[in-house]
C-alpha positions as CSV (number, residue, x, y, z in Angstrom):
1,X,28.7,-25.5,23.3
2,X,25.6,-24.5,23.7
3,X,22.5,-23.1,21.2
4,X,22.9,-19.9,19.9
5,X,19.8,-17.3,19.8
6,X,19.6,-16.2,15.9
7,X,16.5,-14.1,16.0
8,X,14.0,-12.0,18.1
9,X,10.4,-11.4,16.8
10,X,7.6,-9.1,17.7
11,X,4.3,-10.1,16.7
12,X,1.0,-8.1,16.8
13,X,-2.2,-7.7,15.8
14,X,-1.7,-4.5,13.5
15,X,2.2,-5.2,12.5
16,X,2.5,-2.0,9.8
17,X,1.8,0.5,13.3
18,X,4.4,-1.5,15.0
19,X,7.5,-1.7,12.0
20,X,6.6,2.0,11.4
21,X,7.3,2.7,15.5
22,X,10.3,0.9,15.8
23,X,12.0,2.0,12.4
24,X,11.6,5.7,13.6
25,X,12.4,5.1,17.3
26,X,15.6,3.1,16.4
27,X,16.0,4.4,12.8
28,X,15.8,0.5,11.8
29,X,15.0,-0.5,8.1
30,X,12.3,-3.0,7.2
31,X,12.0,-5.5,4.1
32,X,8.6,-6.3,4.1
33,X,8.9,-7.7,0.4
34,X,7.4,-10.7,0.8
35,X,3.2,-11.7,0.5
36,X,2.8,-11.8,4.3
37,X,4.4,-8.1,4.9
38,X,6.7,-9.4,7.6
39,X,9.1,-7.2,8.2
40,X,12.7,-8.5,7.9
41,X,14.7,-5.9,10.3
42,X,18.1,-4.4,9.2
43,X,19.3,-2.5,11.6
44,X,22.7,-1.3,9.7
45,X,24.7,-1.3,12.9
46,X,27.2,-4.6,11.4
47,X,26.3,-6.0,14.9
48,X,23.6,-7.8,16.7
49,X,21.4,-10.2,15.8
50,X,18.3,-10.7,13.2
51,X,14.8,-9.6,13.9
52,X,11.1,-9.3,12.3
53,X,7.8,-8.1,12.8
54,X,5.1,-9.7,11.8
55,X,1.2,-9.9,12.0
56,X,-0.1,-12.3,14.4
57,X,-1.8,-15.4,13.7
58,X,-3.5,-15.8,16.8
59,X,-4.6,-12.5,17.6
60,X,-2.9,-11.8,20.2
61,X,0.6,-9.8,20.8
62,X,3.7,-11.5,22.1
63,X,7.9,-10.7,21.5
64,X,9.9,-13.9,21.3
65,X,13.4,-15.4,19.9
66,X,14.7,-18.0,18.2
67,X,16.9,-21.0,19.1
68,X,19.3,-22.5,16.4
69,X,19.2,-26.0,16.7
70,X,19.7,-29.4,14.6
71,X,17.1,-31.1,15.6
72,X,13.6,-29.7,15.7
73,X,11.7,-32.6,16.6
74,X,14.1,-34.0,18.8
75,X,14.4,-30.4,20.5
76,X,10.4,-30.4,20.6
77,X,10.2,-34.1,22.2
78,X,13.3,-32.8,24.7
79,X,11.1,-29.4,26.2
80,X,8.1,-31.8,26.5
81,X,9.5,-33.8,28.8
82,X,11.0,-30.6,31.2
83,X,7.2,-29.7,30.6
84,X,7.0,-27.5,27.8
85,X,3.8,-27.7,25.1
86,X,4.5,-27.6,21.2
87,X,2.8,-24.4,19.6
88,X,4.3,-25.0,16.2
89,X,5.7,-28.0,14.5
90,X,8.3,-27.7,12.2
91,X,7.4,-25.6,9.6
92,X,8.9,-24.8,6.2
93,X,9.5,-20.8,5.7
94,X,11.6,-20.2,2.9
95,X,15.2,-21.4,3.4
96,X,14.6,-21.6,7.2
97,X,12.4,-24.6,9.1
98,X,11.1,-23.2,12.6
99,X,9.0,-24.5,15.2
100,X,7.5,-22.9,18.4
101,X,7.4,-24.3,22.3
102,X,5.4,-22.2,25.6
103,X,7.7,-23.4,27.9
104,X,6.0,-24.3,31.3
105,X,5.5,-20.7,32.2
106,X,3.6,-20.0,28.9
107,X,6.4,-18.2,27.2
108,X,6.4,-18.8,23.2
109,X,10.1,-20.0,22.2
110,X,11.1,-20.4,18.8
111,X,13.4,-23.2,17.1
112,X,14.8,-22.6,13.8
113,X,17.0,-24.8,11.5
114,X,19.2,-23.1,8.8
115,X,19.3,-19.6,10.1
């Protein structure tokens, strides 16, 4: 069976503009209680999956999703090899571990454990 996607993320370089555009275009609902103002998404429709918006830590704007997986590293080591690049090791967020690929077109991919 294969990976399921868990979560889709939009991150920019002014994040409050873009949660206050997207919760009046798709009357979505954003958590942003939390010290980095990310934007947890709730969209109330008992369907779908997760999303966020968050500021960007690299100044500059991009929309990716996340990969549930059980083995970041080995995941990592595995998109290496078809030539992807590691943008973010595994990382620690709460309850959730991520990490980030660009896969060999330049695309940021996230991998998360415990989603």
């Amino acid at each position: 069976m294969g990976a399921p996607i868990t979560h889709v993320e939009i991150n920019t370089k002014e994040s409050k503009k873009l949660q206050d555009f997207y919760s009046k275009l798709f009357d979505w609902h954003m958590d942003t209680n939390n010290p980095m103002g990310y934007a947890m998404v709730d969209t109330h429709a008992g369907k779908g999956i997760g999303a966020g918006i968050g500021q960007s830590q690299n100044g500059r704007n991009f929309v990716t999703f996340y990969v549930d997986v059980t083995d970041l590293e080995g995941t990592l080591k595995k998109a290496e090899g078809l030539g992807a690049k590691t943008v973010l090791k595994p990382t620690q967020t709460g309850p959730v571990t991520v990490a980030m690929f660009a896969d060999p077109e330049g695309n940021v991919i996230g991998l998360a454990k415990g989603m």
